[in-house]
C-alpha positions in Angstrom: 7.8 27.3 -23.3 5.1 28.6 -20.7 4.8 32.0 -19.5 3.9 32.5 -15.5 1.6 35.8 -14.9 2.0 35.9 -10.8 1.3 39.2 -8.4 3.6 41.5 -7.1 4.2 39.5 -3.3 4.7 35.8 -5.0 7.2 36.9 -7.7 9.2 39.2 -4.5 8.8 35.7 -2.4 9.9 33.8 -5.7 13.2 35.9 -5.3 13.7 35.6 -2.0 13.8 31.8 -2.1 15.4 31.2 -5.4 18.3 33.4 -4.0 18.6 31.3 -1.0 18.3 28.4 -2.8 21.0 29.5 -5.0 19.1 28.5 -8.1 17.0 30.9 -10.7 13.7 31.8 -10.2 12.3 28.9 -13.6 15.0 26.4 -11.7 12.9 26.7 -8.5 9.4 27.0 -10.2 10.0 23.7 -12.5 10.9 22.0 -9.5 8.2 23.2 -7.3 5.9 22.1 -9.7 7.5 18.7 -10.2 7.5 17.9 -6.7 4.0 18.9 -6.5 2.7 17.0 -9.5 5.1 14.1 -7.6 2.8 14.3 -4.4 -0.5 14.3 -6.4 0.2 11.5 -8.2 1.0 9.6 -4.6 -2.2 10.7 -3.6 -4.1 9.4 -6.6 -2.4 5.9 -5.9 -2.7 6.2 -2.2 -6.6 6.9 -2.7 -7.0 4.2 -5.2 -5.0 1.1 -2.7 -7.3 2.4 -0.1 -10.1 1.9 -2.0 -9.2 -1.3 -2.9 -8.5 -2.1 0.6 -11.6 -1.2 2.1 -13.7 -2.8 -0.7 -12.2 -6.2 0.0 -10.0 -6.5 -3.1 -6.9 -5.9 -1.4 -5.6 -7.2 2.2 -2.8 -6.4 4.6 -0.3 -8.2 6.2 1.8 -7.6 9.4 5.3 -6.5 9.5 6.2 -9.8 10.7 4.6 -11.6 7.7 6.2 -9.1 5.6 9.7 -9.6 7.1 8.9 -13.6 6.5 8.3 -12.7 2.8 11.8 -10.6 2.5 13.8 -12.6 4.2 12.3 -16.1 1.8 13.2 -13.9 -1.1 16.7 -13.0 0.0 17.5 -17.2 0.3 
């Protein structure tokens, strides 16, 4: 359990939304967060395959290479 201390102006904008949303105000904050923690997590891996890509451990292909690979895969 975790207690939220926000202002005045986020908790009335909390309301708004979570009304709309047809879902309590902890429904929409839990899933707020999740998405959130979702796209920094994506960001950490995105940052990490780029730095593998530009120090030379990693390489790219082009989508026609690719589709060669799926489609040897599939048969």
């Amino acid at each position: 359990m975790m207690t939220l201390d926000i202002d005045d102006d986020t908790a009335s904008l909390l309301r708004q939304l979570s009304e709309q949303e047809h879902v309590s105000p902890a429904q929409l904050i839990k899933h707020l967060l999740s998405d959130y923690l979702e796209d920094l997590a994506d960001v950490a891996a995105a940052d990490t395959a780029l730095a593998e890509l530009l120090s030379g451990k990693d390489d790219t292909i082009s989508l026609a290479e690719w589709e060669q690979q799926l489609n040897a895969m599939e048969h």
